[in-house]
N, C-alpha and C positions, 0 to 999 in steps of 0.2 A: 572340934577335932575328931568326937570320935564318931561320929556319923560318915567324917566323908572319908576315913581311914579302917572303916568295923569291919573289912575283909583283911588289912592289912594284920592291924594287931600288932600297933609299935611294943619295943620293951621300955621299961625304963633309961635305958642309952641313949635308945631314940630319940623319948620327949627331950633328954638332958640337951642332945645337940638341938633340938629345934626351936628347946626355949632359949637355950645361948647366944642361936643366929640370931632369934629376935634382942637378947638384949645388944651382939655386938654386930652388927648387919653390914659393915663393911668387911668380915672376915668372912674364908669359905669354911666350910664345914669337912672334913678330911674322912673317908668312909669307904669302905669298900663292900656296900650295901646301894648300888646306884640306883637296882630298881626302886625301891620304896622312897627313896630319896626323891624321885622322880615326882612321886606323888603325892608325897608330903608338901607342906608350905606352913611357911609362919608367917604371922596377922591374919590370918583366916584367908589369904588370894596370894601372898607373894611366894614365888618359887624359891628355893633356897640353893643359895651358890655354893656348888661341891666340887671336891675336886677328888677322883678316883684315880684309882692305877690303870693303866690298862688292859682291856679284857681278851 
């Protein structure tokens, strides 16, 4: 994670939702941070399903 995200610079919030998605992967993830979201993923390749306000 932190190789392909060391510009990003999750917080703690961040890893919480992205290890959550991995453990519950049929829910979205609720955030109104789309860009990093974008480029985050959990199990190391899958994209994580968000769902944003809109901008």
């Amino acid at each position: 994670m932190a190789k392909r995200t060391k510009d990003r610079k999750p917080d703690l919030a961040d890893l919480c939702l992205i290890r959550m998605s991995e453990l519950f992967p049929n829910h979205k993830v609720l955030t109104t941070d789309r860009v990093d979201f974008r480029v985050y993923r959990r199990n190391k390749r899958e994209m994580i399903p968000v769902l944003c306000p809109p901008s």
